[in-house]
CHARMM internal coordinates of N, CA and C (Angstrom, degrees):
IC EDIT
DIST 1 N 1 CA 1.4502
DIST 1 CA 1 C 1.5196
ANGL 1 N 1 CA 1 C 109.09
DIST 1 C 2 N 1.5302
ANGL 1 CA 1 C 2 N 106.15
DIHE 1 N 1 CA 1 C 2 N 148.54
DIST 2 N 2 CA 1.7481
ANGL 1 C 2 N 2 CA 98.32
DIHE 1 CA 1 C 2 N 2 CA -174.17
DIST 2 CA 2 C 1.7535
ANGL 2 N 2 CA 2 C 97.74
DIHE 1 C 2 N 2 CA 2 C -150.06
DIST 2 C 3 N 1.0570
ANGL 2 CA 2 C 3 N 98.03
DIHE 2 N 2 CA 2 C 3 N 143.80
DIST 3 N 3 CA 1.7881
ANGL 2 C 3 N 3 CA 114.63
DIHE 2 CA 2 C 3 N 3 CA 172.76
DIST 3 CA 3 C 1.1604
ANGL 3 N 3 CA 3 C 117.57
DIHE 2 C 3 N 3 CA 3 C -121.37
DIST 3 C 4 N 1.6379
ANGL 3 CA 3 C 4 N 115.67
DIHE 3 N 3 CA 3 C 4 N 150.52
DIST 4 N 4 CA 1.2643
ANGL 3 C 4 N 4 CA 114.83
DIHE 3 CA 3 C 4 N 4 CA -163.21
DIST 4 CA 4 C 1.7217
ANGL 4 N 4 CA 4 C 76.32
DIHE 3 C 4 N 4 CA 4 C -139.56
DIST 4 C 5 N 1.1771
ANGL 4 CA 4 C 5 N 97.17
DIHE 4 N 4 CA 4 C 5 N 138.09
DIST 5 N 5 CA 1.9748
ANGL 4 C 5 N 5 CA 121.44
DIHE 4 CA 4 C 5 N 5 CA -179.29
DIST 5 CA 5 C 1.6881
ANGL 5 N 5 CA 5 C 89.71
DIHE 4 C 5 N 5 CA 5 C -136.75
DIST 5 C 6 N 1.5508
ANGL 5 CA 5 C 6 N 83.54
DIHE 5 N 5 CA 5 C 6 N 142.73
DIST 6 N 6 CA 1.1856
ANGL 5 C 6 N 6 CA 104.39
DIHE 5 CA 5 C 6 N 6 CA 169.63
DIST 6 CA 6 C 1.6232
ANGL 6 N 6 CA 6 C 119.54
DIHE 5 C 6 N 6 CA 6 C -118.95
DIST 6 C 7 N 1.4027
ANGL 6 CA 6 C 7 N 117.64
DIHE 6 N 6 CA 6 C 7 N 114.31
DIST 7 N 7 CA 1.5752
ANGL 6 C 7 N 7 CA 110.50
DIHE 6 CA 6 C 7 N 7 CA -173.06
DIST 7 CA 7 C 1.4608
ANGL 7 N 7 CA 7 C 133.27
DIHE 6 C 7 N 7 CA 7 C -130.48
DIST 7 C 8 N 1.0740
ANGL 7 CA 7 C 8 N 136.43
DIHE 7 N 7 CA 7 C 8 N 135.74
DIST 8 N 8 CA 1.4340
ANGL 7 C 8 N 8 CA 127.98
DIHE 7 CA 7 C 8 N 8 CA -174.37
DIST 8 CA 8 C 1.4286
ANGL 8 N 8 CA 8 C 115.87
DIHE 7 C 8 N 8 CA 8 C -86.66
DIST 8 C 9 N 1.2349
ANGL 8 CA 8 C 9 N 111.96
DIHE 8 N 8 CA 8 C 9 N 123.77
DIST 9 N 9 CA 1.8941
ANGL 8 C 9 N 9 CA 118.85
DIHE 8 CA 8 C 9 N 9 CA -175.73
DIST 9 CA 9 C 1.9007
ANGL 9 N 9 CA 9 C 96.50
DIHE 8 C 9 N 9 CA 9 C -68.77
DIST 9 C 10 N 0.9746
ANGL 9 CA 9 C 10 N 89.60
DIHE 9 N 9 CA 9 C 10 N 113.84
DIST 10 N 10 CA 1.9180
ANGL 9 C 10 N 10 CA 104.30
DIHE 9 CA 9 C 10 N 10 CA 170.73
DIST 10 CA 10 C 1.0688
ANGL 10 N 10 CA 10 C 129.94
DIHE 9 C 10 N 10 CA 10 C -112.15
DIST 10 C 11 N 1.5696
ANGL 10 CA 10 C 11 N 102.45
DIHE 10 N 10 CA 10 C 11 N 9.16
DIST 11 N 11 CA 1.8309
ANGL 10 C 11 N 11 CA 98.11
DIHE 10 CA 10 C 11 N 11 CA -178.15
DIST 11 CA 11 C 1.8642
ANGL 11 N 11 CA 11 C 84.47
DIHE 10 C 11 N 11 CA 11 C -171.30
DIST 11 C 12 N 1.1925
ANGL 11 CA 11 C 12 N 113.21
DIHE 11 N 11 CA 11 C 12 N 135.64
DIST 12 N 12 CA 1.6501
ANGL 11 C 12 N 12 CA 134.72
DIHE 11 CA 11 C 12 N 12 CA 171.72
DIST 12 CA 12 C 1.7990
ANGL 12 N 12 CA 12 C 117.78
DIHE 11 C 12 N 12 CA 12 C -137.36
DIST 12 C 13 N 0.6165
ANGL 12 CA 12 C 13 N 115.69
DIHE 12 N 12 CA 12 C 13 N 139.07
DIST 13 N 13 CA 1.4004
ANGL 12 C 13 N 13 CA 104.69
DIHE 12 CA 12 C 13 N 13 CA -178.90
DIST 13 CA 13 C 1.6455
ANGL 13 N 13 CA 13 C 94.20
DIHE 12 C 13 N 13 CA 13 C -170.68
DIST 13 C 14 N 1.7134
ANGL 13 CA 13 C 14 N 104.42
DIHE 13 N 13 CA 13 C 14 N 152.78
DIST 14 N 14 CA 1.7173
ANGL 13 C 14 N 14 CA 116.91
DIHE 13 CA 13 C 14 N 14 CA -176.95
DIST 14 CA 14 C 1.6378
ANGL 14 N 14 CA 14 C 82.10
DIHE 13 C 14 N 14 CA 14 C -103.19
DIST 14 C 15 N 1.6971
ANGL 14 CA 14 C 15 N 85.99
DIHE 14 N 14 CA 14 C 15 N 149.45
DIST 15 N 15 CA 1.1576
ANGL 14 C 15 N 15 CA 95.45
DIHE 14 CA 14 C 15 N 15 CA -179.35
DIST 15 CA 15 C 1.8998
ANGL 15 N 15 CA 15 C 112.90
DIHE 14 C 15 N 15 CA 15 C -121.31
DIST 15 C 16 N 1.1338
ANGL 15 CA 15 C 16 N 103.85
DIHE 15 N 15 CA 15 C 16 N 116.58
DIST 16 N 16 CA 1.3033
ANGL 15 C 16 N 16 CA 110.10
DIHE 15 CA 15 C 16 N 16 CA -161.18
DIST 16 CA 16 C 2.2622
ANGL 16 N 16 CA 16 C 128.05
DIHE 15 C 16 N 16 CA 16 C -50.43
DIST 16 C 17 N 1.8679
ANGL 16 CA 16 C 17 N 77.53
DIHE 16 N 16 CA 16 C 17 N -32.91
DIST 17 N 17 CA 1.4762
ANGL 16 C 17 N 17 CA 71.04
DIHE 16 CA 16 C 17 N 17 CA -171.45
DIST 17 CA 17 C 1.4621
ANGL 17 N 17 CA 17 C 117.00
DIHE 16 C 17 N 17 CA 17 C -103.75
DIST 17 C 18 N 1.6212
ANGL 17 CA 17 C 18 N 112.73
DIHE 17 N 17 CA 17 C 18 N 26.84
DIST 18 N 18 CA 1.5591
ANGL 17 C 18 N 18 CA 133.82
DIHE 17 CA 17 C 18 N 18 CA 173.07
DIST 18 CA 18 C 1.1671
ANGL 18 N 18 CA 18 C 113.17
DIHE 17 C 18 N 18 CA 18 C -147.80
DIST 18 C 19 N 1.6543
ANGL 18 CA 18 C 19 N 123.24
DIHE 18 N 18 CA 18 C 19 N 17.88
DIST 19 N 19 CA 1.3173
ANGL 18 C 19 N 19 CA 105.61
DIHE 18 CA 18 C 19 N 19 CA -176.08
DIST 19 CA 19 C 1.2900
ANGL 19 N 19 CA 19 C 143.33
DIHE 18 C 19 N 19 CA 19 C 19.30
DIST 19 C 20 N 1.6175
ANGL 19 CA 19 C 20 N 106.58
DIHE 19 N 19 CA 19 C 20 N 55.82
DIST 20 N 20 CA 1.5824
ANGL 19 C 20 N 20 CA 138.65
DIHE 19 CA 19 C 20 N 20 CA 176.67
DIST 20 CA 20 C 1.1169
ANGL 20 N 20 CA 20 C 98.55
DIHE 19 C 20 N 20 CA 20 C -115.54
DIST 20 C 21 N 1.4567
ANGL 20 CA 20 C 21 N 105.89
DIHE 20 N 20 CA 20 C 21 N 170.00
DIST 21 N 21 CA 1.6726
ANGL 20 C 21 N 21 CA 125.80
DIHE 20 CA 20 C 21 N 21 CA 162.66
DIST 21 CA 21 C 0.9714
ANGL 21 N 21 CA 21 C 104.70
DIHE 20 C 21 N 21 CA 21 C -119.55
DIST 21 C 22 N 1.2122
ANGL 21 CA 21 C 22 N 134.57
DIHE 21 N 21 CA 21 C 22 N 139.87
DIST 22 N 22 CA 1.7062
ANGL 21 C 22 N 22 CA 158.62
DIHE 21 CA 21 C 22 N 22 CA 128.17
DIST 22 CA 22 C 1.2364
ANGL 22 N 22 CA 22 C 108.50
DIHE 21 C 22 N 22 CA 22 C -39.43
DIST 22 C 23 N 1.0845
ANGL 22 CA 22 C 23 N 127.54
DIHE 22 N 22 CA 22 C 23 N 98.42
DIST 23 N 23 CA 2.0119
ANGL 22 C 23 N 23 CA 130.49
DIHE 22 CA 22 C 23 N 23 CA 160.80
DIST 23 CA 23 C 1.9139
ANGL 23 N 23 CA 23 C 101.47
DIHE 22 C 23 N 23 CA 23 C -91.27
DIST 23 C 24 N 0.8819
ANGL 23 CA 23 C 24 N 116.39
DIHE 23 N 23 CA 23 C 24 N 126.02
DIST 24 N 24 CA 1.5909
ANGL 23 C 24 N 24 CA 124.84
DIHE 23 CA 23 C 24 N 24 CA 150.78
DIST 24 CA 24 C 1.3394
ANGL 24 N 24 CA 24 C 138.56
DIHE 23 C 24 N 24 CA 24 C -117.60
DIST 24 C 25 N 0.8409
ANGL 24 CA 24 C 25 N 102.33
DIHE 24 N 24 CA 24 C 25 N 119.79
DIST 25 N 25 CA 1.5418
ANGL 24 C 25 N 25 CA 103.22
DIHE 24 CA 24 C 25 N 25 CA -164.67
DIST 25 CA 25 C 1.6605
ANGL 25 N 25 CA 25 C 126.14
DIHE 24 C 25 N 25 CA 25 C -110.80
DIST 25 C 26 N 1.0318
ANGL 25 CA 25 C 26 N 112.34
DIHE 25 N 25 CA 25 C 26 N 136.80
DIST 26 N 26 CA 1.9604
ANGL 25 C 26 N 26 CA 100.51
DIHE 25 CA 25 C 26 N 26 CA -179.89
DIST 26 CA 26 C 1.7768
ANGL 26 N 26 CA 26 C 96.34
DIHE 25 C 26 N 26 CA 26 C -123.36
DIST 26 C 27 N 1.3595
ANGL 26 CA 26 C 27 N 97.16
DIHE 26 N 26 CA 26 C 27 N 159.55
DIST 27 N 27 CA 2.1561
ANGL 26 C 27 N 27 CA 110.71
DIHE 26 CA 26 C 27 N 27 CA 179.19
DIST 27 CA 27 C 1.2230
ANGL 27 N 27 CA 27 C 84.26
DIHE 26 C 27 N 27 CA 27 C -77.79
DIST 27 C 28 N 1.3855
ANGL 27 CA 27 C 28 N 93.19
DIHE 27 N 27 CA 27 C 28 N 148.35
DIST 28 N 28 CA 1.3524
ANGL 27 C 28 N 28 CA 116.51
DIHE 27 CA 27 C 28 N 28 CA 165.94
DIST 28 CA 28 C 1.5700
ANGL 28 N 28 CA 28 C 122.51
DIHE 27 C 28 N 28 CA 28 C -71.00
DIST 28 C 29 N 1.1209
ANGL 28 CA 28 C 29 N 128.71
DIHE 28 N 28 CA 28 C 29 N 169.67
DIST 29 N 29 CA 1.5647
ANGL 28 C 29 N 29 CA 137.10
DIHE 28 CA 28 C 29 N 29 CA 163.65
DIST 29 CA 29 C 1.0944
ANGL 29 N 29 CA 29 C 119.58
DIHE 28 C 29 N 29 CA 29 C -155.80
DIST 29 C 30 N 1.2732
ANGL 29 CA 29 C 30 N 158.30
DIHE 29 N 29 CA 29 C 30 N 22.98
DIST 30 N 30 CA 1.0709
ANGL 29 C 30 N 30 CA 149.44
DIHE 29 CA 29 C 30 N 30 CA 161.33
DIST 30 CA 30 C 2.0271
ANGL 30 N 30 CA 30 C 98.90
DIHE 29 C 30 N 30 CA 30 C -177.16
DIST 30 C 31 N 1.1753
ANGL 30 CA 30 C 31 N 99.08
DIHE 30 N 30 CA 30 C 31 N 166.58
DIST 31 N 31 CA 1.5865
ANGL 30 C 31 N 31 CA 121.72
DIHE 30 CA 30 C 31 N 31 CA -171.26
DIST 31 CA 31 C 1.3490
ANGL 31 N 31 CA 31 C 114.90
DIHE 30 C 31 N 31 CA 31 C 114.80
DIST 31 C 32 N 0.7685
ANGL 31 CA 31 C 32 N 133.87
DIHE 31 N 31 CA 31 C 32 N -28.33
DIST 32 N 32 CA 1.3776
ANGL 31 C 32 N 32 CA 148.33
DIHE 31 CA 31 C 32 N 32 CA 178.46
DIST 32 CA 32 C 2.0602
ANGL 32 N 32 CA 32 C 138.83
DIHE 31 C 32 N 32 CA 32 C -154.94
DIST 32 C 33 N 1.3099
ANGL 32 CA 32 C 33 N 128.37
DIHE 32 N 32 CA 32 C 33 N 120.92
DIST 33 N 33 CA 1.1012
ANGL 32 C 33 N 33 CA 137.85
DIHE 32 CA 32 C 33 N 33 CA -167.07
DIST 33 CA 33 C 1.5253
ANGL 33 N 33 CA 33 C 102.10
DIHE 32 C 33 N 33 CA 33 C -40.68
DIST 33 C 34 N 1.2437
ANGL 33 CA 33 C 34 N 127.68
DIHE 33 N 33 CA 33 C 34 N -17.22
DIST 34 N 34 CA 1.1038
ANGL 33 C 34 N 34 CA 119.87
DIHE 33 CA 33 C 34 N 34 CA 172.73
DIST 34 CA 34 C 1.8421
ANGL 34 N 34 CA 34 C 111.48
DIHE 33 C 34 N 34 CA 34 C -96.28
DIST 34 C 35 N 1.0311
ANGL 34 CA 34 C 35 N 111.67
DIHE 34 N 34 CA 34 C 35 N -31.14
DIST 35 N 35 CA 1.6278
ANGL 34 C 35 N 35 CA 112.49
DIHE 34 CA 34 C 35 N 35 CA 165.16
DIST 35 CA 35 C 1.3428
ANGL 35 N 35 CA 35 C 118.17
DIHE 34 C 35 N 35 CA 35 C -41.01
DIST 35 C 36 N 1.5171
ANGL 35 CA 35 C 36 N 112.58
DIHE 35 N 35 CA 35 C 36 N -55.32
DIST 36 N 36 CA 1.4015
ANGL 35 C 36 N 36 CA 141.76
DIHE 35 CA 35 C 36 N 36 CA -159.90
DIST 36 CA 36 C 1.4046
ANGL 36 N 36 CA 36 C 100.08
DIHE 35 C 36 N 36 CA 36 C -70.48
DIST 36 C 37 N 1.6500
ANGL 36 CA 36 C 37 N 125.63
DIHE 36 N 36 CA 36 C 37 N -40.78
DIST 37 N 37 CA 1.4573
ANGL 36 C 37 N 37 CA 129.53
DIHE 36 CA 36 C 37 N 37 CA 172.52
DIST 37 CA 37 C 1.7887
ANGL 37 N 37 CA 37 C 101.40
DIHE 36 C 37 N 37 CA 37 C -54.67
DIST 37 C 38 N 1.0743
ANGL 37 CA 37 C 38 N 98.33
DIHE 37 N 37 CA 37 C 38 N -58.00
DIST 38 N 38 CA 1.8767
ANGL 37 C 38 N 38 CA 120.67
DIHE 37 CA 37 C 38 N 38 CA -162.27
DIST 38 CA 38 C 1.9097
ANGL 38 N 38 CA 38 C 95.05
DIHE 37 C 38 N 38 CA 38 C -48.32
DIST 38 C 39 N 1.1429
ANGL 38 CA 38 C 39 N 93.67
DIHE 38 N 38 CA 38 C 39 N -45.21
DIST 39 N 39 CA 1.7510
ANGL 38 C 39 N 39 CA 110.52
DIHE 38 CA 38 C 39 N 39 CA -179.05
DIST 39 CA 39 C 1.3406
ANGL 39 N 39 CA 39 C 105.71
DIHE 38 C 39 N 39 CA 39 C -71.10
DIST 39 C 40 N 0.8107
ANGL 39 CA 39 C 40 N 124.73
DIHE 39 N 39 CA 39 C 40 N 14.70
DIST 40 N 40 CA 2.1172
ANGL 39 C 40 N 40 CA 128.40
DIHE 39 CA 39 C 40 N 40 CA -179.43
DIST 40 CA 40 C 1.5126
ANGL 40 N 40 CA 40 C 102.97
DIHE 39 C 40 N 40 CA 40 C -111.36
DIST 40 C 41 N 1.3534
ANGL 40 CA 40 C 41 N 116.62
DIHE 40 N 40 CA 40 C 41 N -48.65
DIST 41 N 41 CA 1.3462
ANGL 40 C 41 N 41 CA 125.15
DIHE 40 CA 40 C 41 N 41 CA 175.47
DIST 41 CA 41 C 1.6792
ANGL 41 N 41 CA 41 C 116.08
DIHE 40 C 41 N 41 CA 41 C -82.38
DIST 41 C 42 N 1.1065
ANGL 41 CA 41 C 42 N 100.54
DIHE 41 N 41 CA 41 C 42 N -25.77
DIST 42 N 42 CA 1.6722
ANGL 41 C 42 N 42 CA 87.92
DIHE 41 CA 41 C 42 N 42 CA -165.82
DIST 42 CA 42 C 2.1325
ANGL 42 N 42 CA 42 C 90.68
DIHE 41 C 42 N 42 CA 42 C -147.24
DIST 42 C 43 N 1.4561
ANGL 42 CA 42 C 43 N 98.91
DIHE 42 N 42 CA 42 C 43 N 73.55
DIST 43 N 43 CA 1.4561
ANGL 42 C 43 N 43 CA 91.04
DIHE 42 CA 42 C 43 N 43 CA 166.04
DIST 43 CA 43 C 1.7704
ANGL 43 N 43 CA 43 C 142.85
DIHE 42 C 43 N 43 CA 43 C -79.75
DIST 43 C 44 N 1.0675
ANGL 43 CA 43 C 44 N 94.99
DIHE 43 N 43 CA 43 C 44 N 10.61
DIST 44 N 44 CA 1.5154
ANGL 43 C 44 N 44 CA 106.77
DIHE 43 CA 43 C 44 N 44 CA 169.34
DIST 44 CA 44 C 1.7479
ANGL 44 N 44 CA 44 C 117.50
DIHE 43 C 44 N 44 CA 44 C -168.23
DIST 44 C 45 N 1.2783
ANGL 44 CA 44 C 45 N 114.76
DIHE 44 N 44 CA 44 C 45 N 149.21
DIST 45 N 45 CA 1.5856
ANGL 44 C 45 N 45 CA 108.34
DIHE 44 CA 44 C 45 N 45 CA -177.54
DIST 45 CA 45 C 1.6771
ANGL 45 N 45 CA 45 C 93.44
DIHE 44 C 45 N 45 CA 45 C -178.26
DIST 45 C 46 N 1.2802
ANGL 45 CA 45 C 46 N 127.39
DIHE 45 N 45 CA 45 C 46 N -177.07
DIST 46 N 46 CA 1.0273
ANGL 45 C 46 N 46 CA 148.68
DIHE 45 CA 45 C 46 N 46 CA 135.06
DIST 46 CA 46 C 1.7351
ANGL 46 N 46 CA 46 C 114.01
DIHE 45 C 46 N 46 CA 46 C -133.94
DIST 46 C 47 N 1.6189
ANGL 46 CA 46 C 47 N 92.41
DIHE 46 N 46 CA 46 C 47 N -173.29
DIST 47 N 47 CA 1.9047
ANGL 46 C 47 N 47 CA 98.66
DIHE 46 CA 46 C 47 N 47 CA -172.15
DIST 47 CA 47 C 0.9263
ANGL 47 N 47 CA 47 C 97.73
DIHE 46 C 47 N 47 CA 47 C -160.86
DIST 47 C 48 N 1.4096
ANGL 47 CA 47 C 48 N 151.29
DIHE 47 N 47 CA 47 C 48 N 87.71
DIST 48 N 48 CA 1.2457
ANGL 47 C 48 N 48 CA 152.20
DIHE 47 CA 47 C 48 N 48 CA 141.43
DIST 48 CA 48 C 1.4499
ANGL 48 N 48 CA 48 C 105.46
DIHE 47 C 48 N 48 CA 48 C -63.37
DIST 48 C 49 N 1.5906
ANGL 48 CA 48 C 49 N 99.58
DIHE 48 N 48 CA 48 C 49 N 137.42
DIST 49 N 49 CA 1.7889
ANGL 48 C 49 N 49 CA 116.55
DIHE 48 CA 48 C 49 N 49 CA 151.06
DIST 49 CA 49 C 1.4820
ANGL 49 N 49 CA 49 C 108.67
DIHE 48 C 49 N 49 CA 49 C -161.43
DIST 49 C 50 N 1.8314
ANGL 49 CA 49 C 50 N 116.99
DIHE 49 N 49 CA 49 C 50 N -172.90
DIST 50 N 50 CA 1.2474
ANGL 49 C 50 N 50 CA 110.32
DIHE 49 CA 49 C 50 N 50 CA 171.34
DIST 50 CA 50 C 1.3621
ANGL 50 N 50 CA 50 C 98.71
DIHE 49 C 50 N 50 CA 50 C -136.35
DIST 50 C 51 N 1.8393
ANGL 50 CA 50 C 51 N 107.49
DIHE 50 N 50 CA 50 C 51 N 162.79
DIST 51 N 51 CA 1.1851
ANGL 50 C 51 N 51 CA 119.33
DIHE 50 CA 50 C 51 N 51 CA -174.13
DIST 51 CA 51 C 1.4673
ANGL 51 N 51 CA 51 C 90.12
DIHE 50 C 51 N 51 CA 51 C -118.18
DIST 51 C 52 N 1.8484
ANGL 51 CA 51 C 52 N 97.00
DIHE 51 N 51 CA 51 C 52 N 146.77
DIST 52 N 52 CA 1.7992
ANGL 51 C 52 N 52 CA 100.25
DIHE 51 CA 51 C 52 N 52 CA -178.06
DIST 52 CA 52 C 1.6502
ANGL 52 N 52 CA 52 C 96.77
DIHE 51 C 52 N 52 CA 52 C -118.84
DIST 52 C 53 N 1.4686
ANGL 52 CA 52 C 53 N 114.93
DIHE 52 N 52 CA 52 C 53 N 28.88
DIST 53 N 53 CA 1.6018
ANGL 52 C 53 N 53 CA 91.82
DIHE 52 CA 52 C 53 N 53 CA 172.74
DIST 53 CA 53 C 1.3341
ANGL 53 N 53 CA 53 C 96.85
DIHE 52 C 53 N 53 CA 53 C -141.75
DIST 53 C 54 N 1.2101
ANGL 53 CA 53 C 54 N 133.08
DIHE 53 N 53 CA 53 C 54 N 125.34
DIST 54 N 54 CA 1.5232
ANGL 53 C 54 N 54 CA 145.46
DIHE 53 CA 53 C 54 N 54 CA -153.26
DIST 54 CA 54 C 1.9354
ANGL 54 N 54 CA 54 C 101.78
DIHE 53 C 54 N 54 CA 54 C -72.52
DIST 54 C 55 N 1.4901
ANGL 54 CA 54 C 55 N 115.91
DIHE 54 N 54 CA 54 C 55 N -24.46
DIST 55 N 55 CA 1.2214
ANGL 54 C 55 N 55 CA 103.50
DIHE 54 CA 54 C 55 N 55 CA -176.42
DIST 55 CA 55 C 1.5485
ANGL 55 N 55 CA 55 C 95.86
DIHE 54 C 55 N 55 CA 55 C -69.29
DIST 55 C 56 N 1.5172
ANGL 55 CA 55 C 56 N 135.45
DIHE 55 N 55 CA 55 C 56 N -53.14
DIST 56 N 56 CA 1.1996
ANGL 55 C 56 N 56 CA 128.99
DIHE 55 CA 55 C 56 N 56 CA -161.26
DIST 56 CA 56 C 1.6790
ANGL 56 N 56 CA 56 C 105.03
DIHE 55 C 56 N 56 CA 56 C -70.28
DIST 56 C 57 N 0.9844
ANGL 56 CA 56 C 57 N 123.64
DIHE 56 N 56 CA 56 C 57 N -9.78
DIST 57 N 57 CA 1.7729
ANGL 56 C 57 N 57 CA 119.20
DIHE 56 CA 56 C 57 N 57 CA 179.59
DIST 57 CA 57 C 1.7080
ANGL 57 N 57 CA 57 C 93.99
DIHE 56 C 57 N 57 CA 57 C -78.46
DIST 57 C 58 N 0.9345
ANGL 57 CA 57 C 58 N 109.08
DIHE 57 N 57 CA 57 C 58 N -66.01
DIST 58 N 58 CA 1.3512
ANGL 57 C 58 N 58 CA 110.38
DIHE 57 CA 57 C 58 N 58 CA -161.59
DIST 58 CA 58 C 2.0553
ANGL 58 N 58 CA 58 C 116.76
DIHE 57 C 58 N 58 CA 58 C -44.69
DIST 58 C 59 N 1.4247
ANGL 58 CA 58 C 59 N 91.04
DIHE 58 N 58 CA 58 C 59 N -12.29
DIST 59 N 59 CA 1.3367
ANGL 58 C 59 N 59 CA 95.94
DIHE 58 CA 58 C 59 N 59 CA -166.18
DIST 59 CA 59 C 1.6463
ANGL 59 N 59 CA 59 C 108.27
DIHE 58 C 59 N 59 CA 59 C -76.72
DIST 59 C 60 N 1.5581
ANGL 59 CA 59 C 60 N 104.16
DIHE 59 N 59 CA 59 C 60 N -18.87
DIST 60 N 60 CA 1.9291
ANGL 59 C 60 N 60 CA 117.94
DIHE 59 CA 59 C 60 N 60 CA -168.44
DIST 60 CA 60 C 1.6724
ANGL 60 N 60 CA 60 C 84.09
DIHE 59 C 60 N 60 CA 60 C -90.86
DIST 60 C 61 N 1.1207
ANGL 60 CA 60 C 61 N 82.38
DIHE 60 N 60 CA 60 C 61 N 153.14
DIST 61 N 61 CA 2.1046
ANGL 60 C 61 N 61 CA 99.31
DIHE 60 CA 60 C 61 N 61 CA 172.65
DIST 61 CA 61 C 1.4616
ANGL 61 N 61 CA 61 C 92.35
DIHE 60 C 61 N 61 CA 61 C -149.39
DIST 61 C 62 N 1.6026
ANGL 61 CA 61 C 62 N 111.16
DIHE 61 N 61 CA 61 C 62 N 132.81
DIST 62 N 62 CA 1.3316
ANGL 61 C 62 N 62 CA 135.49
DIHE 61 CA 61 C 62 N 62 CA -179.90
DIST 62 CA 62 C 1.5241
ANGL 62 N 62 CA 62 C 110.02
DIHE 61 C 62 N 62 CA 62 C -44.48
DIST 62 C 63 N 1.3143
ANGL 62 CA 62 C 63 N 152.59
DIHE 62 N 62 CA 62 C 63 N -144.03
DIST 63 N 63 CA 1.2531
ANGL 62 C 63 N 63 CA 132.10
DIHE 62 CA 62 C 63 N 63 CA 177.93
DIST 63 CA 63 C 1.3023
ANGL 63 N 63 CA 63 C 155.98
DIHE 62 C 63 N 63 CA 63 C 31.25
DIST 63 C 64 N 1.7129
ANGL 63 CA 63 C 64 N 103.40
DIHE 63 N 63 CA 63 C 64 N -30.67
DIST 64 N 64 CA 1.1079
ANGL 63 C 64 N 64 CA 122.06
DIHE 63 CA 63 C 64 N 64 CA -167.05
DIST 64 CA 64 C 1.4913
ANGL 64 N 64 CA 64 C 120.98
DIHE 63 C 64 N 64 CA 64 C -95.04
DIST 64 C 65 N 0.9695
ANGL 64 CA 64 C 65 N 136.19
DIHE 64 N 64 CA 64 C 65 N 139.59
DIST 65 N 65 CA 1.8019
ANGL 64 C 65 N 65 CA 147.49
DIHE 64 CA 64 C 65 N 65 CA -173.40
DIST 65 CA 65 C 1.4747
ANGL 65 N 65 CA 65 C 97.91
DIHE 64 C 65 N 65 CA 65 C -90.88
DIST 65 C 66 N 1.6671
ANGL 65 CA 65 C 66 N 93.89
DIHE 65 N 65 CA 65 C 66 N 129.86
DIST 66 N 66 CA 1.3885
ANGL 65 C 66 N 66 CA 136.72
DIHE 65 CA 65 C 66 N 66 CA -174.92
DIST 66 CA 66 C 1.5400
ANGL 66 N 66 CA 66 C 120.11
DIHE 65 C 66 N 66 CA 66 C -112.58
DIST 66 C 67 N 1.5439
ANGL 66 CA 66 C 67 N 135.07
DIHE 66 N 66 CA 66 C 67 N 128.22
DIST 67 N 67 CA 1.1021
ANGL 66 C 67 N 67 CA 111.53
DIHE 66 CA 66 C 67 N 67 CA 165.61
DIST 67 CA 67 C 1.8726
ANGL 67 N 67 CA 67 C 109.45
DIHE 66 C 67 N 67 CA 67 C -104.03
DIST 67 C 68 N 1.5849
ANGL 67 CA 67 C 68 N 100.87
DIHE 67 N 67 CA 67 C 68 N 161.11
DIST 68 N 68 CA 2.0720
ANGL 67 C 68 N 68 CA 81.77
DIHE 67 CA 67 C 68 N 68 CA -179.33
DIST 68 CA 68 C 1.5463
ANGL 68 N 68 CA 68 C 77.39
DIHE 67 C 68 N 68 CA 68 C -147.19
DIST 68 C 69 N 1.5475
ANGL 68 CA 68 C 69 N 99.24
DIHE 68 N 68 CA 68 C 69 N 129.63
DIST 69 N 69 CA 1.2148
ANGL 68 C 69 N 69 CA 120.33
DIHE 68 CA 68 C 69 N 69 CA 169.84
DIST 69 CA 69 C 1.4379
ANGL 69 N 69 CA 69 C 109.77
DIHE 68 C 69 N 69 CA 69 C -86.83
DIST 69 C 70 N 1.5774
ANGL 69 CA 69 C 70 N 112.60
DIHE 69 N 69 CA 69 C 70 N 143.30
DIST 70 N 70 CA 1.4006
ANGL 69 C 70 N 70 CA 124.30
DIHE 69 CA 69 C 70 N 70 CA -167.46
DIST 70 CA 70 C 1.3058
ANGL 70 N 70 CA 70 C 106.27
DIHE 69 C 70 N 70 CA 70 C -117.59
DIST 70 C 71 N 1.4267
ANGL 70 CA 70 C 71 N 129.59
DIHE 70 N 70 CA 70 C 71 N 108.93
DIST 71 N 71 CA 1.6010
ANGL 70 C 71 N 71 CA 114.06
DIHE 70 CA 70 C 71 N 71 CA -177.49
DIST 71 CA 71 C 2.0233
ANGL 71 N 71 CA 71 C 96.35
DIHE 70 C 71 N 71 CA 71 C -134.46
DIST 71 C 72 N 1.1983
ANGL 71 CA 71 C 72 N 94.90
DIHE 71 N 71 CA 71 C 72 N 162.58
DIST 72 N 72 CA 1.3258
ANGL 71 C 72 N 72 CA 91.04
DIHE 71 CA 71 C 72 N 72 CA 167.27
DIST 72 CA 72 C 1.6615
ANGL 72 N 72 CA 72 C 123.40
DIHE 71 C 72 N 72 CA 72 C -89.83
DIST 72 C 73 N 1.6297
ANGL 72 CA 72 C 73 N 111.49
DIHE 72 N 72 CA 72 C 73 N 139.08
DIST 73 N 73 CA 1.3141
ANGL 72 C 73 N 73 CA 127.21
DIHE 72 CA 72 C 73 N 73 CA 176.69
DIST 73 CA 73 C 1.7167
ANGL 73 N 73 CA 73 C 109.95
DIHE 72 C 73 N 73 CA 73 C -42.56
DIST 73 C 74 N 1.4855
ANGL 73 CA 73 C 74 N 114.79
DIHE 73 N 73 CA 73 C 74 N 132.74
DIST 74 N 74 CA 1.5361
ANGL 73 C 74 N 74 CA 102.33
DIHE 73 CA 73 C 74 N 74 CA 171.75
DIST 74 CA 74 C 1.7781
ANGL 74 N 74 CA 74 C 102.26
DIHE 73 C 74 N 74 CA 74 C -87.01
END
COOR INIT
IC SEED 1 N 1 CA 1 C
IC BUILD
């Protein structure tokens, strides 16, 4: 079984005393007819994690809509 969420990064920040980043993320709900679908299945969540290698941080920008596929580990 696999899920696909769709989420907007709302909070990034370096983190000083591990040189990681903090990504946070919340589902979307509104901005677009396709948000509004995404918001039928999955109306609330967050996703926090951190990234420890500065090329992959730089790649998320605050604002912006994400999809993260959910599958199970073999």
């Amino acid at each position: 079984m696999a899920t696909r969420v769709k989420m907007a990064l709302h909070y990034k920040q370096q983190q000083p005393t591990n040189d990681s980043t903090l990504l946070q993320f919340g589902v979307v709900y509104s901005g677009s007819e396709e948000n509004e679908k995404f918001f039928q299945y999955t109306p609330g969540g967050q996703l926090n994690f951190y990234v420890v290698r500065p090329e992959i941080a730089e790649q998320f920008e605050v604002g912006k809509e994400y999809y993260i596929d959910i599958f199970k580990a073999e």
